[in-house]
C-alpha positions in Angstrom: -32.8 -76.0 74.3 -34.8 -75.8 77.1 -37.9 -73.0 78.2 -35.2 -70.8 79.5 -32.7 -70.1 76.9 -36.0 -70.1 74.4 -37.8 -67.3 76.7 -34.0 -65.6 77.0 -33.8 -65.1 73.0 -37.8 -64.0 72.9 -37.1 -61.2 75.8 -33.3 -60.1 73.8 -35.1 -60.1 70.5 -38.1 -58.2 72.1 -36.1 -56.1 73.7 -33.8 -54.9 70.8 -36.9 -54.7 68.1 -38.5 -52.3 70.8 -35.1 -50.0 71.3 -34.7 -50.1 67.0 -38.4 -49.0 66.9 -37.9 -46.2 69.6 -34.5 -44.9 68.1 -36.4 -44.6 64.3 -39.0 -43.0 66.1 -36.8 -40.4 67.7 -34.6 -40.2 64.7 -37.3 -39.6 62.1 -39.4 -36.8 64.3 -39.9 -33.3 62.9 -37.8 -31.4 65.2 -34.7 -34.0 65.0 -34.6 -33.6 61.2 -35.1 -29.6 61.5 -31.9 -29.5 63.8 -29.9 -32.0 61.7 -30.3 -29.8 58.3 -29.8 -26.6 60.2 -27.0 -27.9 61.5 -25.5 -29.5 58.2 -26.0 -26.1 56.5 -25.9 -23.3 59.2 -22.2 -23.0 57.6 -23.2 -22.2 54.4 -25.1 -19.4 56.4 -21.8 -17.1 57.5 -21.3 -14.2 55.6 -17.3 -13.9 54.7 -16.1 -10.4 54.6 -14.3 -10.8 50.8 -17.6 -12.2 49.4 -19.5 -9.9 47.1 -23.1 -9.6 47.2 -24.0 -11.1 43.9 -22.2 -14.4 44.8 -23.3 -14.0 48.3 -27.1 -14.5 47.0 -26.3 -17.4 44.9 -24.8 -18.9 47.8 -27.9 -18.0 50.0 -30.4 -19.7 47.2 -27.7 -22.7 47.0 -28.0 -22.7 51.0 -31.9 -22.5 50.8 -32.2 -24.8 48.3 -30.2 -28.1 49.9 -31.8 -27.1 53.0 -35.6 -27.3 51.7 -34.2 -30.8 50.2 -32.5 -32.0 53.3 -36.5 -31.1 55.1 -37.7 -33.0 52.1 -39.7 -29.9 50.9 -40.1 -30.1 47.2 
């Protein structure tokens, strides 16, 4: 193989180590996980008209509870 197809594979490797580094990054912030749980459990959130209010609360706690796990809040 000769010094161009060797610096080729170095700049490719590089380059894709620095994009999977950047993407964790992003992934992994604060703010990304905050949205991601809201949005995984915002459905949990609506109130049904049919639904008492004892079961309601249980299903509030349930709600709060994966939430605070999905944050990785003990």
């Amino acid at each position: 193989m000769n010094r161009f197809g060797v610096v080729k594979i170095i700049i490719i490797f590089s380059s894709l180590s620095y994009l999977g580094l950047t993407f964790l990054r992003y992934y992994n912030s604060p703010e990304n996980i905050e949205k991601r749980c809201i949005r995984k459990f915002e459905k949990e959130f609506t109130i049904p008209l049919e639904t008492p209010r004892e079961e309601w609360v249980l299903i509030l706690d349930l709600a709060d509870n994966n939430y605070l796990r999905c944050m990785g809040i003990p």
